[in-house]
GUGU-30509 format. One record per atom (N, C-alpha, C): residue in three letters; x, y, z; residue number from 0; atom name. Coordinates in pm, whole numbers, m for minus. Layout:
BEGIN
   res        x        y        z     n   atom
   ALA        X        Y        Z   NUM     CA
...
***
This chain:
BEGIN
   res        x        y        z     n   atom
   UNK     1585    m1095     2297     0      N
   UNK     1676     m983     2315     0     CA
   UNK     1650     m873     2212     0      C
   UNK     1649     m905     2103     1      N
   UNK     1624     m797     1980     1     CA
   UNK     1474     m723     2019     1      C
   UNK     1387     m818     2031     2      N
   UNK     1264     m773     2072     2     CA
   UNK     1254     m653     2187     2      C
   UNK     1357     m688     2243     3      N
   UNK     1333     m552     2370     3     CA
   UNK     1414     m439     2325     3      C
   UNK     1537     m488     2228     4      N
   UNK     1599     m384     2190     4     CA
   UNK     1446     m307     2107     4      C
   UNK     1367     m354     2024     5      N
   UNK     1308     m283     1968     5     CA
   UNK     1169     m179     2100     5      C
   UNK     1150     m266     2164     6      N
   UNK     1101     m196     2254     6     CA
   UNK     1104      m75     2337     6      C
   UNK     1246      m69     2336     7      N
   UNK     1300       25     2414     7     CA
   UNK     1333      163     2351     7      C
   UNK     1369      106     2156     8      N
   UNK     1374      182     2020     8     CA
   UNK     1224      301     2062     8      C
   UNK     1115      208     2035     9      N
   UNK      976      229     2038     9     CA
   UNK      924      320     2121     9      C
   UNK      956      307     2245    10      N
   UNK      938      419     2356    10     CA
   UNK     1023      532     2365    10      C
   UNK     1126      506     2335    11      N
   UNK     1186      645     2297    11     CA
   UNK     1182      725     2200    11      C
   UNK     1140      708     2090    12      N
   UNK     1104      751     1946    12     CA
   UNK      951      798     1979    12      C
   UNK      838      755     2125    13      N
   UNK      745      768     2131    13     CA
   UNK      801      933     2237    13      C
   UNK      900      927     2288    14      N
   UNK      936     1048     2415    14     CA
   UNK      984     1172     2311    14      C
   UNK     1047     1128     2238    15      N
   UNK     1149     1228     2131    15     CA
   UNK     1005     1286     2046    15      C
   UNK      961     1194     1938    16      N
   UNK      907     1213     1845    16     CA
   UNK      774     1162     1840    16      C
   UNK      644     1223     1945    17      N
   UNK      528     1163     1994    17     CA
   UNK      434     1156     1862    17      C
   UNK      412     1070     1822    18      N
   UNK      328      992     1716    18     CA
   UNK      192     1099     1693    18      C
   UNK      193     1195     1611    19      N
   UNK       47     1247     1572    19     CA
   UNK      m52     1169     1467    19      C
   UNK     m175     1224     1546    20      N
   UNK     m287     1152     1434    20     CA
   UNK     m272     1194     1282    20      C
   UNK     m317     1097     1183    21      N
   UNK     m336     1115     1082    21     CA
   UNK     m458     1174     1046    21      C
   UNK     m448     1300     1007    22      N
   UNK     m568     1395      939    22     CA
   UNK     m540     1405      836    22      C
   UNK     m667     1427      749    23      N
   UNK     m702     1493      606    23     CA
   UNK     m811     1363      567    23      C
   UNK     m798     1375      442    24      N
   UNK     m935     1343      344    24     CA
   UNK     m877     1216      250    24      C
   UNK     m971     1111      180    25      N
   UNK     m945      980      146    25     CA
   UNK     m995     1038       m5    25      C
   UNK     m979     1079      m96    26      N
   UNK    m1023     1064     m213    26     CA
   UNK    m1026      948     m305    26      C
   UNK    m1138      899     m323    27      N
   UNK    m1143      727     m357    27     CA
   UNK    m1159      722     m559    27      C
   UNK    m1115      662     m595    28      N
   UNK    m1162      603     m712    28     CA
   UNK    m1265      476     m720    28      C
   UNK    m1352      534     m723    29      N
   UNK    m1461      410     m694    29     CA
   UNK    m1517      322     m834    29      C
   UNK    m1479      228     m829    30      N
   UNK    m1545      146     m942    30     CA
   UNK    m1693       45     m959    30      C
   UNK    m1748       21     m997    31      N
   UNK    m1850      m17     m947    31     CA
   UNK    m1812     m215     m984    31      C
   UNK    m1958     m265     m976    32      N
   UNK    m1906     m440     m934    32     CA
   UNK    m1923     m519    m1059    32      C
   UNK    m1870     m458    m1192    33      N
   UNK    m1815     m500    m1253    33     CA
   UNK    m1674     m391    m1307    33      C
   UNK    m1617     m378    m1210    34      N
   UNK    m1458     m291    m1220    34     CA
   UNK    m1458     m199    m1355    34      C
   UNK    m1581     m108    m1351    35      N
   UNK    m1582       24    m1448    35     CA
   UNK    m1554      149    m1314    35      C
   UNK    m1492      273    m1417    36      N
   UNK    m1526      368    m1345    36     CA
   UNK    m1685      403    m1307    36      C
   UNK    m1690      455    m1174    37      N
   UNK    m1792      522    m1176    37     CA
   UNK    m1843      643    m1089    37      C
   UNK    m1724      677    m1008    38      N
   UNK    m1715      836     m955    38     CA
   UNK    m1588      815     m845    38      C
   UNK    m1591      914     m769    39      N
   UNK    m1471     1018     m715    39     CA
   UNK    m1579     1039     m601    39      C
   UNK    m1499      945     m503    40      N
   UNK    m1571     1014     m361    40     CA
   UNK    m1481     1088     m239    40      C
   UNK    m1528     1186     m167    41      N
   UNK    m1458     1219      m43    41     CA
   UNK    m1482     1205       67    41      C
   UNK    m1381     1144      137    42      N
   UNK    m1437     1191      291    42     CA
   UNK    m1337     1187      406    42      C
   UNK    m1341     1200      504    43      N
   UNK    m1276     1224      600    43     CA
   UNK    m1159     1063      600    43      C
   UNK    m1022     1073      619    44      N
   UNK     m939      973      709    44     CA
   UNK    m1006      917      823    44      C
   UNK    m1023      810      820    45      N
   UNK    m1058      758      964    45     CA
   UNK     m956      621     1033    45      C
   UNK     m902      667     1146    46      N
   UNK     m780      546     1158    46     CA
   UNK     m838      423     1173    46      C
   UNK     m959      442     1229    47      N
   UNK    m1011      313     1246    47     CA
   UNK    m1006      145     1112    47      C
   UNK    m1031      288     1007    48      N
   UNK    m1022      194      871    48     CA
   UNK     m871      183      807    48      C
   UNK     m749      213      886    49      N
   UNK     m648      178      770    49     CA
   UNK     m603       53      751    49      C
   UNK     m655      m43      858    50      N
   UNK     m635     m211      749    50     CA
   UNK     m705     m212      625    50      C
   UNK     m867      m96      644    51      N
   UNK     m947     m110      507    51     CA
   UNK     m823      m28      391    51      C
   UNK     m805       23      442    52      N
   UNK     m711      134      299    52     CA
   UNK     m609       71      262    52      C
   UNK     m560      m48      396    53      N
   UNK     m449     m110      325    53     CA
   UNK     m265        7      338    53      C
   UNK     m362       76      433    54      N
   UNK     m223      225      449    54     CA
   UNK     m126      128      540    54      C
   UNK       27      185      515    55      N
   UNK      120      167      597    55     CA
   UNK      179      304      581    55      C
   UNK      215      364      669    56      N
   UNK      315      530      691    56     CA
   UNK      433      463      581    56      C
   UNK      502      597      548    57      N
   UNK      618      578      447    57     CA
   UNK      595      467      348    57      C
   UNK      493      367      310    58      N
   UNK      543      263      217    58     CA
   UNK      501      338       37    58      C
   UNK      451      487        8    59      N
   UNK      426      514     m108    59     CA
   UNK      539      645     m122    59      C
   UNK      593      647      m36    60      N
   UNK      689      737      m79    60     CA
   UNK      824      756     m197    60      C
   UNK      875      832     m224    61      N
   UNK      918      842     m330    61     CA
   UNK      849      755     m453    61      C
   UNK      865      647     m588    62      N
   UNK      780      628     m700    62     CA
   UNK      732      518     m649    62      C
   UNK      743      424     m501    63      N
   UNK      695      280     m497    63     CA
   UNK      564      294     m514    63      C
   UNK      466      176     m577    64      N
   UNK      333      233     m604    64     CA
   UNK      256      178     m473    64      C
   UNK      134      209     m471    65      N
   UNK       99      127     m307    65     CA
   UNK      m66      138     m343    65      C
   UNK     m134       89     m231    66      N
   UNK     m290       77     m246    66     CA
   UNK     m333      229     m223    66      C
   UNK     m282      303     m139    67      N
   UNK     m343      402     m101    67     CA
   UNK     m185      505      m60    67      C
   UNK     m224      644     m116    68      N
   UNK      m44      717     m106    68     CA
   UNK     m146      891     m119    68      C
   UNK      m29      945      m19    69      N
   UNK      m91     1110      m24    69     CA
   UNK      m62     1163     m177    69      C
   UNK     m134     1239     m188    70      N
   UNK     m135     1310     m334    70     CA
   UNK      m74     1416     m286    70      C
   UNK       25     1422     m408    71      N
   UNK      100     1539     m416    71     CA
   UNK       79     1605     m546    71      C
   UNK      138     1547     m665    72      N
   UNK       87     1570     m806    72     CA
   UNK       12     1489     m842    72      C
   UNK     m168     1515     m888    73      N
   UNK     m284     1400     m910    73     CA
   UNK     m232     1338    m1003    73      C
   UNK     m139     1336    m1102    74      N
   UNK     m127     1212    m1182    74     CA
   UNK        0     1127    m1138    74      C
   UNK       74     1183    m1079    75      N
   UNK      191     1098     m979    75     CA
   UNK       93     1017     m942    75      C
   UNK       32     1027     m833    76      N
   UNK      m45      937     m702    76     CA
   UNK     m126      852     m795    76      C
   UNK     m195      922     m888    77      N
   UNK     m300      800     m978    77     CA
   UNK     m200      719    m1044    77      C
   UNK      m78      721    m1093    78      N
   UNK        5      647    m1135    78     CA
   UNK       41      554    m1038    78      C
   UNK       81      573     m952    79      N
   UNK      140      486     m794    79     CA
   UNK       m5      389     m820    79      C
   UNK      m87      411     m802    80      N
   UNK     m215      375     m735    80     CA
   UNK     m234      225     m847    80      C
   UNK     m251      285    m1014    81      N
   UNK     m263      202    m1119    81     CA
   UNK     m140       63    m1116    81      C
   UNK       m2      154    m1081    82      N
   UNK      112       79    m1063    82     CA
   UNK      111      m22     m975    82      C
   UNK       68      m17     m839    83      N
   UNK       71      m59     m732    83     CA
   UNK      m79     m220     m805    83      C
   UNK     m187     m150     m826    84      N
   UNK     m245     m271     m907    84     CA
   UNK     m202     m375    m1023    84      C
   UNK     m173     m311    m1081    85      N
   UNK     m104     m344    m1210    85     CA
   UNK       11     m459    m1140    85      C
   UNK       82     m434    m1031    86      N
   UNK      175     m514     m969    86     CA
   UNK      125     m653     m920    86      C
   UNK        3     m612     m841    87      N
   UNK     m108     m708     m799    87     CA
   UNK      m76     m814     m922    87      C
   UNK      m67     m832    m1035    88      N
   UNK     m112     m902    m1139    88     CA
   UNK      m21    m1026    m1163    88      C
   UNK      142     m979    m1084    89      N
   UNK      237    m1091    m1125    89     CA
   UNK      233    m1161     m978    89      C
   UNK      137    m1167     m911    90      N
   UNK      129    m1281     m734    90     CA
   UNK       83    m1402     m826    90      C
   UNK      175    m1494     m806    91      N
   UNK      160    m1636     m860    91     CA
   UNK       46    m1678     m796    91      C
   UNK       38    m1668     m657    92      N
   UNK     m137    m1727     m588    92     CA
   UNK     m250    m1680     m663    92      C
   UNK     m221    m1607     m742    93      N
   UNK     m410    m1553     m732    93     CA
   UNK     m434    m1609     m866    93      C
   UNK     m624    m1642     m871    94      N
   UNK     m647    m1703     m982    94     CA
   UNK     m649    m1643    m1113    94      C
   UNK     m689    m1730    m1238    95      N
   UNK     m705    m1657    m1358    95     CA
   UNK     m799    m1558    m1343    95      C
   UNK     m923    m1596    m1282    96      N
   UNK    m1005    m1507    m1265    96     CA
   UNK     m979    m1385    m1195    96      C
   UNK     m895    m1360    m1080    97      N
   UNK     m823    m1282    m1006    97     CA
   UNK     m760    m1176    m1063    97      C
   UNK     m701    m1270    m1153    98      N
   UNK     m592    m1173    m1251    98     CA
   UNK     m679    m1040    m1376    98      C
   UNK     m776    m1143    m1429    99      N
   UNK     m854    m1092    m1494    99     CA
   UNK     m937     m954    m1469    99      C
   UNK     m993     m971    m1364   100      N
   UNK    m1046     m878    m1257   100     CA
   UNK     m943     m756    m1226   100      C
   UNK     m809     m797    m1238   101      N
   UNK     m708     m675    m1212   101     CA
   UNK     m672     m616    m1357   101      C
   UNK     m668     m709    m1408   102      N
   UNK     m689     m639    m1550   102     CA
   UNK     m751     m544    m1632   102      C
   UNK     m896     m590    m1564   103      N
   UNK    m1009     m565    m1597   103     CA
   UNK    m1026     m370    m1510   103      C
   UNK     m933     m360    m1389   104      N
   UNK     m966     m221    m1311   104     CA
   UNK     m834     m133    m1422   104      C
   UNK     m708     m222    m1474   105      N
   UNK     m618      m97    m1488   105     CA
   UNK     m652      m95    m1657   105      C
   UNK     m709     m153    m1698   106      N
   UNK     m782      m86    m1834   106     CA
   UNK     m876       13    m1832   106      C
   UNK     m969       21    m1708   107      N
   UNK    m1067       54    m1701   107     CA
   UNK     m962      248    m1685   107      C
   UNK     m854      195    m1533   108      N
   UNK     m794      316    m1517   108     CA
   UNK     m746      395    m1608   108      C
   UNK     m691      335    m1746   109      N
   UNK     m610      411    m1856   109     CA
   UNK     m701      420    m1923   109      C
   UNK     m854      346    m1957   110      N
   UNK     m942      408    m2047   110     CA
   UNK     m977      541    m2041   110      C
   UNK    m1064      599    m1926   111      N
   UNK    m1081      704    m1855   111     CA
   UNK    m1019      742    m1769   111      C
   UNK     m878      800    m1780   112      N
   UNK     m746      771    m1724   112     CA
   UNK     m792     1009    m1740   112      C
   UNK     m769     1062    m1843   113      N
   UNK     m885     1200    m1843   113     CA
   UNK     m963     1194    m1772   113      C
   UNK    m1068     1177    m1776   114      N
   UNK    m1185     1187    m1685   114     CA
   UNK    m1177     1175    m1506   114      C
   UNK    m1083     1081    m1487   115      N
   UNK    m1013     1065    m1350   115     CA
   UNK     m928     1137    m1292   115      C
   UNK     m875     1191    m1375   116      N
   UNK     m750     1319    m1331   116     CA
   UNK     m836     1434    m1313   116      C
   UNK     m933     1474    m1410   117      N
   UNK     m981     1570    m1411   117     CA
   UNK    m1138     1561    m1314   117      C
   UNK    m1201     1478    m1281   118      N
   UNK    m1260     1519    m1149   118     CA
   UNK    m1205     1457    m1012   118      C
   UNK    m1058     1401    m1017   119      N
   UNK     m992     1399     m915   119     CA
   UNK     m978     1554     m864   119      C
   UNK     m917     1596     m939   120      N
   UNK     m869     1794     m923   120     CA
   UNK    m1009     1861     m865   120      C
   UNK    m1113     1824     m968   121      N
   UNK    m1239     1875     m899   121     CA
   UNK    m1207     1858     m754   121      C
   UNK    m1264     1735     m740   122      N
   UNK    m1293     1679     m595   122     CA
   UNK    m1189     1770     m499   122      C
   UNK    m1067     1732     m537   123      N
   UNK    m1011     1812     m413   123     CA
   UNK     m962     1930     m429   123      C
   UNK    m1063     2045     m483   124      N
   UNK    m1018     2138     m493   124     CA
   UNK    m1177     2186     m331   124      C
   UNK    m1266     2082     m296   125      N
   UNK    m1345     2119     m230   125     CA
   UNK    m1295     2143      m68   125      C
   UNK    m1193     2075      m66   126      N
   UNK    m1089     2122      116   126     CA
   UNK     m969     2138       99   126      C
   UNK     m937     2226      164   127      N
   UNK     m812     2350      163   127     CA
   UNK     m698     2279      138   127      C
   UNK     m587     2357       86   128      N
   UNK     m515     2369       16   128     CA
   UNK     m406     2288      102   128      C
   UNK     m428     2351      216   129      N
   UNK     m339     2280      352   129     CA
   UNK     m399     2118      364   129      C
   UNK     m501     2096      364   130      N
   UNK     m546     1956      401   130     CA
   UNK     m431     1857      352   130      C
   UNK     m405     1741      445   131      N
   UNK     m349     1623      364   131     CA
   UNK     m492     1558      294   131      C
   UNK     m442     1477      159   132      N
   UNK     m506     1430      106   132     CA
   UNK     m481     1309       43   132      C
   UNK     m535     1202       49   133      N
   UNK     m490     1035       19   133     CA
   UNK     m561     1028     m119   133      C
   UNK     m505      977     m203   134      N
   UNK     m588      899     m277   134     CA
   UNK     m579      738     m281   134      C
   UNK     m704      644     m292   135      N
   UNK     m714      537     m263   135     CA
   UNK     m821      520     m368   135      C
   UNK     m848      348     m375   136      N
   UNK     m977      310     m481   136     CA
   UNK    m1043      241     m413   136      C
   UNK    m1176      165     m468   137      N
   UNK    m1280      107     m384   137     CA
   UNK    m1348       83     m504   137      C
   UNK    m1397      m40     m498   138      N
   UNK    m1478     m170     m546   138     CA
   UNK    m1622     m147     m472   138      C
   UNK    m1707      m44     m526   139      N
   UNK    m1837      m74     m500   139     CA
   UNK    m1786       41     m370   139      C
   UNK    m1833      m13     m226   140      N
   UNK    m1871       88     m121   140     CA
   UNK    m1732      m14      m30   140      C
   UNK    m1644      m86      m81   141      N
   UNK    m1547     m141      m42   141     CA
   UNK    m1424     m138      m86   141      C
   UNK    m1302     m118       41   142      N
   UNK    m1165      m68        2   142     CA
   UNK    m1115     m191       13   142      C
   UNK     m969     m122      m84   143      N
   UNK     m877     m318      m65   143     CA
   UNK     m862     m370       36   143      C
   UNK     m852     m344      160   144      N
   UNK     m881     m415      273   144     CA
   UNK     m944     m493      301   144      C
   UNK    m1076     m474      231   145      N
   UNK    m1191     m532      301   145     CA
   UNK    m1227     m661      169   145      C
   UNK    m1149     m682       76   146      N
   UNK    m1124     m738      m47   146     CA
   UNK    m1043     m894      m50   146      C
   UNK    m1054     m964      m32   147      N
   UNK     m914    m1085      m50   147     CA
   UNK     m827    m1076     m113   147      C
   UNK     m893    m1015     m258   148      N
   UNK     m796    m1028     m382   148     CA
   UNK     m685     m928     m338   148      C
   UNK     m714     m800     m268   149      N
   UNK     m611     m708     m249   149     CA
   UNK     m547     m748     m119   149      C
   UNK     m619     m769      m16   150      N
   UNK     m529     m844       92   150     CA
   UNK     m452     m970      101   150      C
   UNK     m453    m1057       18   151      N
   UNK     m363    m1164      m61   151     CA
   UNK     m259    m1163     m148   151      C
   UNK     m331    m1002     m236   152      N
   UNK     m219     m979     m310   152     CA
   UNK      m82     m887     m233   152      C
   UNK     m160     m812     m124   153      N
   UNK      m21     m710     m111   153     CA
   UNK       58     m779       43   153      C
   UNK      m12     m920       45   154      N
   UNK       42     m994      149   154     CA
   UNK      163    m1089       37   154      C
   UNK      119    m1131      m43   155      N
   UNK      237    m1206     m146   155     CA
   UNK      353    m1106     m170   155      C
   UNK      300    m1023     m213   156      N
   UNK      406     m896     m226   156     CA
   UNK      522     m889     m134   156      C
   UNK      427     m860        3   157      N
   UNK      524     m849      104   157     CA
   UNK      625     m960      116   157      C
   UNK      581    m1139       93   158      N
   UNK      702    m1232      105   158     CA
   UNK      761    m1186      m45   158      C
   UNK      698    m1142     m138   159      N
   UNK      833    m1188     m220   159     CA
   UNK      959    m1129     m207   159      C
   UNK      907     m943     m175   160      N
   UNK     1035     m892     m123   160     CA
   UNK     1123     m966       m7   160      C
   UNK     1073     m986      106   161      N
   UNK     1142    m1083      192   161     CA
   UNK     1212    m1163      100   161      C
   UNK     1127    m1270       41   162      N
   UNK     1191    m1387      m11   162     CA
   UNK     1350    m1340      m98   162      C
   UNK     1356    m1236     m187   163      N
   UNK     1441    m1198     m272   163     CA
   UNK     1572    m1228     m180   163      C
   UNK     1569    m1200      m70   164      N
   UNK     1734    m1189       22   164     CA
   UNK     1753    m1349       93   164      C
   UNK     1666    m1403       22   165      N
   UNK     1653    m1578      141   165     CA
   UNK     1792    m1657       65   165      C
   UNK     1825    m1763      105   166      N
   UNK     1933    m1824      111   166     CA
   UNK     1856    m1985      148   166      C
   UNK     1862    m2095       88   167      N
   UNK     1845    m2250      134   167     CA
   UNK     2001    m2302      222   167      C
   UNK     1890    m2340      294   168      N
   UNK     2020    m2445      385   168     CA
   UNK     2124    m2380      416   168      C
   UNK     2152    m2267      468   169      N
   UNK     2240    m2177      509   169     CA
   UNK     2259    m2153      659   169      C
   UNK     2357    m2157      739   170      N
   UNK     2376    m2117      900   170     CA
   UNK     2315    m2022      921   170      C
   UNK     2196    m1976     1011   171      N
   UNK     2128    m1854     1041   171     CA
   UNK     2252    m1830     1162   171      C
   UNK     2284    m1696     1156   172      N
   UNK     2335    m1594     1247   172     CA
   UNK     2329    m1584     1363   172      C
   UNK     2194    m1592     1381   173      N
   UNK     2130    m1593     1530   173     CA
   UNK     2183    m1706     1602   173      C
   UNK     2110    m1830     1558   174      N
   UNK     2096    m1946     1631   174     CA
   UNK     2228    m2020     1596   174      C
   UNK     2309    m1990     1482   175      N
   UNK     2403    m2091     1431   175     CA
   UNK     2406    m2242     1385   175      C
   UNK     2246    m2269     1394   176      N
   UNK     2210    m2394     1325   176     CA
   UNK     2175    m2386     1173   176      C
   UNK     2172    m2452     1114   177      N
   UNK     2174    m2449      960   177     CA
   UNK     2060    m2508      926   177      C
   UNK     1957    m2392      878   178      N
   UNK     1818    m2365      849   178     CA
   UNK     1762    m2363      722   178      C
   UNK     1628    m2448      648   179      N
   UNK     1591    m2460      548   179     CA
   UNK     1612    m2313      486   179      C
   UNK     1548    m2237      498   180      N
   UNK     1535    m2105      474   180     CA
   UNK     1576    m1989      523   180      C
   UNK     1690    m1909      500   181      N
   UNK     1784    m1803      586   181     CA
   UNK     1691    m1663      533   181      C
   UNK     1706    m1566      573   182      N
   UNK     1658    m1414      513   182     CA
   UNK     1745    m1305      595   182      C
   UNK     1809    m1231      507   183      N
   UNK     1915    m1145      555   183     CA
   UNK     1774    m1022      548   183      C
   UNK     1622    m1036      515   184      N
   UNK     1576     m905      502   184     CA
   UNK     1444     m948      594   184      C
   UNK     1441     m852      709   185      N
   UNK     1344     m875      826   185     CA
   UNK     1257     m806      839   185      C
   UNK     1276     m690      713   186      N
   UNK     1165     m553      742   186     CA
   UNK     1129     m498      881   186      C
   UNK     1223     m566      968   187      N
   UNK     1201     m485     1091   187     CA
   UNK     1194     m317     1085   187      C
   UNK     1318     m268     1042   188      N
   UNK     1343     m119     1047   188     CA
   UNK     1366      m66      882   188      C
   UNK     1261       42      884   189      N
   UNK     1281      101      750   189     CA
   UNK     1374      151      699   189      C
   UNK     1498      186      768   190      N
   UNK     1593      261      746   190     CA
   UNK     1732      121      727   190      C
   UNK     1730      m26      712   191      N
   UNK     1809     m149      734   191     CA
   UNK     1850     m146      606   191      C
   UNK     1985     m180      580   192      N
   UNK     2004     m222      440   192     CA
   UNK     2064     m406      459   192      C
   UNK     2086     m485      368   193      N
   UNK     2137     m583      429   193     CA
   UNK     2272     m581      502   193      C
   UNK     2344     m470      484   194      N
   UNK     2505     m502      510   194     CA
   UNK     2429     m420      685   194      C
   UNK     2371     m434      682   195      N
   UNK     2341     m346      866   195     CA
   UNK     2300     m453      978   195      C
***
């Protein structure tokens, strides 16, 4: 039942408010394969790759940090970006070595933390002013997507928020049977608070 309610959400939000493509430019922080800086690349958005970017619409908005977020002020977004790694670091799954490795990129980010701001600005001062513009990072000629460590990590992420609203052995709502694990938070709709 909910499922069609959302369905029906979906198609009408598609009649009202018809879904445009995402344009503009990916400005990458590229590190090389031992997690040093080592340049600032550009190039076109391509939807094909946003499991590689790790993009979700709205999830870098206002200060949450995320893998990949439009630039508005270059040291806002490089902050989100460092933040959003730096977060990576407290996923209980990942190994020492894992951790190390994340360590190892947001030192690298605050070492030459100058140098990054300042041919970030370069870089996108090369397409117009109007362009949207992402900034994102990349490991060699590879984005967190295409990574474990980042697709593991911002998959833990995602349960822990879930997990925060869970409840043991509690009557679920729905079914009215009394379930190992309850969650008042479904991330269905971005706009849900729990009392909704």
């Amino acid at each position: 039942m909910l499922s069609a309610v959302g369905r029906i959400g979906s198609l009408l939000e598609e009649i009202e408010h018809p879904s445009k493509p995402i344009e503009g430019y990916v400005v990458a922080i590229v590190f090389n394969e031992n997690y040093e800086f080592s340049d600032i690349e550009l190039e076109q958005f391509q939807i094909e790759k946003i499991p590689q970017y790790l993009y979700k619409e709205g999830e870098s908005k206002g200060n949450r940090p995320a893998p990949i977020a439009p630039i508005t002020e270059v040291e806002n977004t490089f902050r989100k970006i460092k933040n959003w790694i730096e977060s990576c670091k407290g996923v209980q799954s990942l190994s020492k070595e894992e951790r190390e490795i994340l360590q190892k990129i947001v030192s690298n980010m605050e070492e030459h933390k100058d140098e990054i701001l300042q041919r970030l600005r370069e870089k996108i001062t090369e397409v117009g002013k109007k362009s949207t513009k992402f900034l994102a990072f990349k490991i060699g000629t590879k984005y967190p997507g295409e990574i474990e460590l980042f697709t593991k990590a911002k998959r833990a992420l995602l349960y822990k928020k879930i997990g925060k609203s869970s409840s043991k052995n509690k009557t679920c709502s729905i079914c009215g049977r009394v379930k190992e694990d309850i969650s008042a938070r479904t991330l269905v709709y971005n706009f849900d608070t729990d009392d909704k």
